[in-house]
C-alpha positions as CSV (number, residue, x, y, z in Angstrom):
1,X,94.8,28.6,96.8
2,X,91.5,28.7,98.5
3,X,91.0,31.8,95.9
4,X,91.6,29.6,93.1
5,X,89.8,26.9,93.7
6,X,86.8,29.3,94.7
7,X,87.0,31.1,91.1
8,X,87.6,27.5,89.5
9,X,84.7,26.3,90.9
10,X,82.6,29.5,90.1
11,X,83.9,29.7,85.8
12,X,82.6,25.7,86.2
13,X,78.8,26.7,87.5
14,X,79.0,29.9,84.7
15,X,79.8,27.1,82.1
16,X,76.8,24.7,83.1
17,X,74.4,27.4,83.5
18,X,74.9,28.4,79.6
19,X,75.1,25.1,78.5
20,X,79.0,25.0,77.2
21,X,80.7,22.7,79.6
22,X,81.5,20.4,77.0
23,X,84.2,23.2,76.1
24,X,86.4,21.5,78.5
25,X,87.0,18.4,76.1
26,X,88.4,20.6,73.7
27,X,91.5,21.1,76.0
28,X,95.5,19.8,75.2
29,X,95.4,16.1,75.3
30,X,97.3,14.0,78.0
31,X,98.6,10.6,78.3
32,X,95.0,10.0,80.1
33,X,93.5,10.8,77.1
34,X,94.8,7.9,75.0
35,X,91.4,5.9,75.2
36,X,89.7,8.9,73.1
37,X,91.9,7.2,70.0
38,X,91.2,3.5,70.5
39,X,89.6,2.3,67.6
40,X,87.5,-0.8,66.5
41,X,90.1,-3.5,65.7
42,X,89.9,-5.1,62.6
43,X,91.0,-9.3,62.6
44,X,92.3,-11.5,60.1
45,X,93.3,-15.2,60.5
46,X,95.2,-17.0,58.0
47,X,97.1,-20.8,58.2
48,X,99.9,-21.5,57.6
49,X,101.6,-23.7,54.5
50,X,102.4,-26.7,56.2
51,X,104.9,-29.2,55.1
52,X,105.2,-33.1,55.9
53,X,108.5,-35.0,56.9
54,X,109.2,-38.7,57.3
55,X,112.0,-39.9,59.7
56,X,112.7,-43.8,60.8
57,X,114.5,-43.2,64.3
58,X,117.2,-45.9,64.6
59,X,115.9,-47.1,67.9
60,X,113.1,-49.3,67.2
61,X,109.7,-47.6,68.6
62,X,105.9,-49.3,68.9
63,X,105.8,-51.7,65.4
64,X,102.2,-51.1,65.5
65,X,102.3,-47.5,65.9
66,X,104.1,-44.4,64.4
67,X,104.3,-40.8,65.9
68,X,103.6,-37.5,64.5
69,X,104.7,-34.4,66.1
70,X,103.2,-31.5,64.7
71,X,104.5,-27.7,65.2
72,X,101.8,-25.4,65.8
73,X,102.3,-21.9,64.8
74,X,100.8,-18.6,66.6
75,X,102.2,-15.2,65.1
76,X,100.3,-12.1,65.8
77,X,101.0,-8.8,63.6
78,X,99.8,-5.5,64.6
79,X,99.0,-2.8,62.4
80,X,99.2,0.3,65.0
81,X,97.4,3.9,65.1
82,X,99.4,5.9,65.5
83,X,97.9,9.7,66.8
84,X,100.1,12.8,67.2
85,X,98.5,14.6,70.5
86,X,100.4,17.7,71.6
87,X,102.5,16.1,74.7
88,X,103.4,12.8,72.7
89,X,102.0,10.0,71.0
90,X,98.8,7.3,71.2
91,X,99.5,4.2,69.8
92,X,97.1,1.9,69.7
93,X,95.8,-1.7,67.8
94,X,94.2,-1.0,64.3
95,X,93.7,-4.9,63.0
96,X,95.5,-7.8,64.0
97,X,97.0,-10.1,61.2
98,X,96.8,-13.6,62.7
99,X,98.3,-16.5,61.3
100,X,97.4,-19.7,63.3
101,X,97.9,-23.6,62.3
102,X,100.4,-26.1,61.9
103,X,103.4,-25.2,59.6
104,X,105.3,-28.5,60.0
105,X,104.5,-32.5,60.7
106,X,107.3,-34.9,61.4
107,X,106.3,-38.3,61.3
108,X,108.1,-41.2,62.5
109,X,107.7,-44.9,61.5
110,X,109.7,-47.7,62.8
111,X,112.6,-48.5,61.4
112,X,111.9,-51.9,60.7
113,X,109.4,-51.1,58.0
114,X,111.3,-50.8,55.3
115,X,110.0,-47.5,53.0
116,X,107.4,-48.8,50.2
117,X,106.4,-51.6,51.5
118,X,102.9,-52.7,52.9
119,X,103.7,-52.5,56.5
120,X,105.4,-49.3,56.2
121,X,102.6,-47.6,53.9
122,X,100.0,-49.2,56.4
123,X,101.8,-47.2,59.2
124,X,101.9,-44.1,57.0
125,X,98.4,-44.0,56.5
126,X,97.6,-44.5,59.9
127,X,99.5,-41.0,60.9
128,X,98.1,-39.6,58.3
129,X,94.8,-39.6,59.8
130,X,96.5,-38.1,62.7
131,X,97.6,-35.3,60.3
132,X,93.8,-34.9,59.1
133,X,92.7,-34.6,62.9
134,X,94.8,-32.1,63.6
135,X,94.0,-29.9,60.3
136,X,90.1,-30.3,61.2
137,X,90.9,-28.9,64.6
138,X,92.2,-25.3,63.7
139,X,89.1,-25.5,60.7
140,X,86.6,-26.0,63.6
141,X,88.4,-23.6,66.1
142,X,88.6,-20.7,63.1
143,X,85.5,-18.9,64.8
144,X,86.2,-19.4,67.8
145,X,89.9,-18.0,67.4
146,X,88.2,-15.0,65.7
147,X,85.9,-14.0,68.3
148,X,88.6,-15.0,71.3
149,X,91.3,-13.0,68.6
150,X,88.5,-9.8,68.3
151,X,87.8,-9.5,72.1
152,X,91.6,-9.9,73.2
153,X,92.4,-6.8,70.6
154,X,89.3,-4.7,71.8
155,X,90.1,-4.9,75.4
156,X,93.4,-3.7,75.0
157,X,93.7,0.4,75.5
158,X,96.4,2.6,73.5
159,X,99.4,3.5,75.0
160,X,100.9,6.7,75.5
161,X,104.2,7.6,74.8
162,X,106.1,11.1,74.8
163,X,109.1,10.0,71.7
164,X,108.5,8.7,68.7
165,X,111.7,6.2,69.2
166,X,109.0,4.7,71.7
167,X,106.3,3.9,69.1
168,X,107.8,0.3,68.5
169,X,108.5,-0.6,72.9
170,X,104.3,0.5,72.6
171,X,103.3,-1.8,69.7
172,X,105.6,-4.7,71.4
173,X,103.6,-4.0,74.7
174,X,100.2,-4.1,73.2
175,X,101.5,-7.4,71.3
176,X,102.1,-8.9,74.6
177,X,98.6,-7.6,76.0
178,X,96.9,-8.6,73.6
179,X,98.2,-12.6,73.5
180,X,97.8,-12.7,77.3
181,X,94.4,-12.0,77.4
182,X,92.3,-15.0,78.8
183,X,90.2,-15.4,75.9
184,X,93.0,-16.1,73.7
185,X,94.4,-18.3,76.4
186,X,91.4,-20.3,77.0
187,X,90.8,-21.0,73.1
188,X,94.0,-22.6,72.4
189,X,93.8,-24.5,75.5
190,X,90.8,-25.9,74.0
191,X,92.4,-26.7,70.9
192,X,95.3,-28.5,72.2
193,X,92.4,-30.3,74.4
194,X,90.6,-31.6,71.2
195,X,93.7,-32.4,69.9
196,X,94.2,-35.0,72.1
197,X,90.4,-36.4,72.2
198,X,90.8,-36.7,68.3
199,X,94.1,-38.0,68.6
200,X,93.3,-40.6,71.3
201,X,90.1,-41.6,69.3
202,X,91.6,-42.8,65.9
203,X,93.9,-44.9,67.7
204,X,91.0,-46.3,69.8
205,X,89.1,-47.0,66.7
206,X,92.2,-48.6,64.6
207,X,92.6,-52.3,65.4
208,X,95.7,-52.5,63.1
209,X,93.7,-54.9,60.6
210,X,95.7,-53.0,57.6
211,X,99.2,-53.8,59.0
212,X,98.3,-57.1,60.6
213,X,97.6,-58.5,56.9
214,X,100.9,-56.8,56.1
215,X,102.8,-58.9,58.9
216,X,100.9,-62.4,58.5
């Protein structure tokens, strides 16, 4: 052994000397090797089609006020790369399609405003400024998403695997990476922050006047 390592050492300090060490990159790749295939992912963000609904709850809620409970939406496809190496494979993120936004709103209005009249249109509009706030929040968030969205997929390094029946258990693993890095975490903890700061200040600012000359 001691032989070996003596003659390994020696064929290194030949290679240096005549300037061809870089040889050694050109050997079989291993699972270590992975990171030499990691490529600059690309990002796209897209919202969703969102859809209203209007319910009256048969218990009676706040007369003043109605509710809106809106369904946010993350989904994150990956588009993999997907290198052949002489052991196995190296699959790693090539772009991330994004889409990110609410898909759904279900508003609730007392049931003691009757549907088309004043008091009931008067609560309508009022949630539907909620609906507004919460549109405006993923519009002002889209950069922010994207850089937070970029740096989540850049960080995270290809994975080797030896089958190709693998492949998909990789792109699933880089999936989950990829949404629990702390960029992407901190982001939509902000959004669902502003969410409530918007939400909070419209019914701050609303006195009621519109239904109030419904009811007198």
């Amino acid at each position: 052994m001691n032989t070996l390592k003596s003659k390994g050492h020696w064929i290194k300090s030949v290679l240096k000397r005549i300037g061809i060490l870089s040889v050694f990159l050109c050997l079989p790749a291993f699972a270590n090797d992975c990171v030499s295939y990691k490529m600059t992912p690309k990002i796209t963000i897209s919202v969703p089609t969102w859809t209203k609904e209007v319910v009256q709850p048969l218990d009676e809620m706040d007369l003043w006020h109605g509710n809106v409970i809106a369904t946010m939406v993350d989904n994150y496809d990956i588009v993999a790369d997907i290198t052949s190496i002489e052991d196995g494979f190296c699959v790693g993120i090539k772009q991330v399609d994004a889409e990110i936004g609410y898909s759904n709103f279900l508003v609730q209005v007392d049931i003691r405003h009757k549907p088309n009249t004043c008091s009931y249109d008067a609560v309508l509009a009022h949630e539907d400024q909620h609906i507004r706030e919460y549109l405006s929040v993923i519009d002002d968030a889209r950069m922010g998403l994207h850089n937070a969205l970029y740096s989540a997929a850049d960080s995270v390094m290809p994975i080797f695997v030896k089958d190709s029946l693998d492949i998909d258990l990789a792109i699933e693993q880089l999936n989950e990476k990829l949404q629990s890095h702390p960029e992407l975490i901190l982001i939509k903890q902000k959004i669902k922050s502003e969410e409530e700061i918007r939400n909070k200040k419209i019914d701050q600012n609303d006195m009621g006047e519109s239904l109030k000359k419904c009811l007198n």
